[in-house]
N, C-alpha and C positions, 0 to 999 in steps of 0.2 A: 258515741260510746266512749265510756272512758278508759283513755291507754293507757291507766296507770297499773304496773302489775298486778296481779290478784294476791299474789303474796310477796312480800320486800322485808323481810326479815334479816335484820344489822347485827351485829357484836353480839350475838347471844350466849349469855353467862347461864344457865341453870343448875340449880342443883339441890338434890333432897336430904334434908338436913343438911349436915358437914360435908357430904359427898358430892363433890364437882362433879358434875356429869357432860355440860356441857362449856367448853371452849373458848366463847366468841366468834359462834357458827353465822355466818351470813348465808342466808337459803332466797333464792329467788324464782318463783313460779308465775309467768307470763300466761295471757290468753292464747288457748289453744294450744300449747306446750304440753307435752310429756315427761315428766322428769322423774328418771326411775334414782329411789333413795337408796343405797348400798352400804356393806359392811356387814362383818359378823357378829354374830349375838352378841350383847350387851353394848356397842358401842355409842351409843344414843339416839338412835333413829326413832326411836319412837319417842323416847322422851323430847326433841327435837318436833315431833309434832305436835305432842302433847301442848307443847312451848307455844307453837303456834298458834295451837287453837286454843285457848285461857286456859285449858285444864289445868294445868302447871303455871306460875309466872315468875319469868324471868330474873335474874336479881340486876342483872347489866343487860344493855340492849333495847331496844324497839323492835315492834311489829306494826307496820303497815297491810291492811290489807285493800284492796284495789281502793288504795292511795289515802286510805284513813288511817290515823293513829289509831291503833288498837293494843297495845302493849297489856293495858290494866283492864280489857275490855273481857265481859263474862260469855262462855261460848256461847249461847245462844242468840246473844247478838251477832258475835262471828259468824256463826251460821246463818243468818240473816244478812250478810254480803255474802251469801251464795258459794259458801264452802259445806259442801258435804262430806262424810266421815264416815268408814269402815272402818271399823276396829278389827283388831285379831280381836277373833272368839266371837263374834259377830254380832251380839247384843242385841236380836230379836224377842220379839215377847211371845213366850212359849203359848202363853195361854189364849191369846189371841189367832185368828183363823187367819190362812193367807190375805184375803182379801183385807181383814179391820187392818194388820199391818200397815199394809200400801197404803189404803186409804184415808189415815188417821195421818199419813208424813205429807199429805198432797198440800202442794201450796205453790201461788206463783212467786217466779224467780225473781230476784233481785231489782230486775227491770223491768219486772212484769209478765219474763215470757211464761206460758204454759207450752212449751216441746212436747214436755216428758208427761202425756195425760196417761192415764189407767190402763186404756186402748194399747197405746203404744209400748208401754209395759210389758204387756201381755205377749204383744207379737213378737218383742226382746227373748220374754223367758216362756216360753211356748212347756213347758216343765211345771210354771207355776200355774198356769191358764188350765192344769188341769186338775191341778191341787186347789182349789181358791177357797175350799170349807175344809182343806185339812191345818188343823192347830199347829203353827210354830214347830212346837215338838214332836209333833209325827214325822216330819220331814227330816229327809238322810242331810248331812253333812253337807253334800254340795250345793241340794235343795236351800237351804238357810241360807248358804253365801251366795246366792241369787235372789232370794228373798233380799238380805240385806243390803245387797246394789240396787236392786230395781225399787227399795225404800225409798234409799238417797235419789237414785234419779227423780221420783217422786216429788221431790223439791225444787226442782227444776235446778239446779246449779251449773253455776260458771266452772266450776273445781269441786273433781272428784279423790278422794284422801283414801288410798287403799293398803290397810295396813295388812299384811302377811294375806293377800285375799286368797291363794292357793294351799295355804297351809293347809297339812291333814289329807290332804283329799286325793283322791283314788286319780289315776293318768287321763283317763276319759273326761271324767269330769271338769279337771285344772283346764285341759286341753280346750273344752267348752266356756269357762270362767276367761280364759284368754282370749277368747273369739269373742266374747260380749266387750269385752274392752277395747278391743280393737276394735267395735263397730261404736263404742260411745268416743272414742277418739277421731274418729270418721264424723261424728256428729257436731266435732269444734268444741267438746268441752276440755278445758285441762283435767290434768289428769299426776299425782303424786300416786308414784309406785313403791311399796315394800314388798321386796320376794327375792326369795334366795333360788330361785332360776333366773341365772344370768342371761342362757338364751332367750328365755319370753322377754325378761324385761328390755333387753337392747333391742329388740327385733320390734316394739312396740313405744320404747322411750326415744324422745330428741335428745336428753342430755341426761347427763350423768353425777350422781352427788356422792362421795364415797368419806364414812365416816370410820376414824379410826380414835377409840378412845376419847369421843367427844369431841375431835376436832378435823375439819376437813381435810382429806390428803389428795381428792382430785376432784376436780369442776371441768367436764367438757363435756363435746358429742360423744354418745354411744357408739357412734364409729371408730375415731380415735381410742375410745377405749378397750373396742376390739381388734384392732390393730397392735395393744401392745400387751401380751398374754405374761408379761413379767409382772406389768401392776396388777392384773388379776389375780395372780399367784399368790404377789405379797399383802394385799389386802381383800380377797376375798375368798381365795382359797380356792379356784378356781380354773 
């Protein structure tokens, strides 16, 4: 296997148009890691992933991912070393039934595993197993953001990229969406967290990335960081 990080991300410069957005952000996500991404609205966590995965690129900096240059590399290649991607707003196809969704993202992992088959999907999201001819768009808000995880899982990935994946959604349901993550983090995949619940994300992240105006202002454990409720305060609000 190789130990080289899955993502190793150096000095990263972004920015759209004139507008600096990012720093010279060093981001690093190891195998089987949890790293919840933090900071309030607009500070560049998404655009930081965006970075990561081509959508965006860089103006300074490199990306490596599990130990390849990839800086100028198009995402679908990136995706192809075994990074999967939730977006906020969740980017399912409305017009398609649960089942074509899933079944159209299937593919084997990186190294060939198939974990994550249709079967095992199923058993995940026990919600979708009984929707599987209902269209994208019939399904409620937290329906979709299970759809859209059990997609990505679908491709069997080393790293899972969850942007804002509770956003919107009613308490029962979030509470559900965290218990699936908790159980794909149990299954040794990595895992990058965006959510403005500080408790889910420390209580399910090993470390901590806290982004203020583009630029890092804390790198540790999730423990450490609940230990010291003054850096909360001043950069999360919390």
């Amino acid at each position: 296997m190789n130990d080289a990080a899955l993502i190793d991300a150096r000095g990263i410069h972004t920015y759209y148009g004139v507008s600096h957005i990012l720093h010279g952000v060093d981001f690093v996500v190891r195998r089987g890691e949890t790293v919840g991404l933090m900071g309030r609205n607009g500070m560049g966590k998404t655009t930081l992933l965006r970075s990561v995965l081509g959508l965006v690129r860089p103006r300074a900096g490199e990306v490596r991912i599990a130990g390849a240059l990839m800086t100028e590399a198009a995402p679908y290649a990136i995706a192809r070393k075994g990074i999967a991607y939730v977006p906020e707003g969740r980017g399912i196809f409305p017009s398609l039934s649960v089942r074509e969704n899933l079944v159209m993202a299937a593919r084997a992992g990186a190294d060939g595993r198939r974990d994550w088959s249709f079967e095992r999907v199923m058993r995940t999201f026990p919600r979708l197993a009984e929707r599987l001819d209902h269209g994208g768009a019939q399904l409620s808000g937290g329906e979709q953001q299970m759809l859209t995880i059990g997609r990505a899982l679908m491709t069997n990935p080393d790293l899972l990229i969850l942007d804002e994946a509770t956003e919107g959604l009613a308490p029962k349901i979030s509470r559900e969406i965290w218990g699936i993550i908790g159980q794909i983090k149990q299954a040794g995949i990595a895992a990058v967290i965006v959510d403005k619940n500080f408790a889910a994300v420390s209580a399910v992240a090993d470390r901590a990335l806290i982004l203020v105006k583009g630029a890092t202002v804390y790198e540790g454990s999730t423990a450490e960081l609940r230990a010291q409720p003054e850096l909360r305060v001043k950069y999360l609000g919390v």
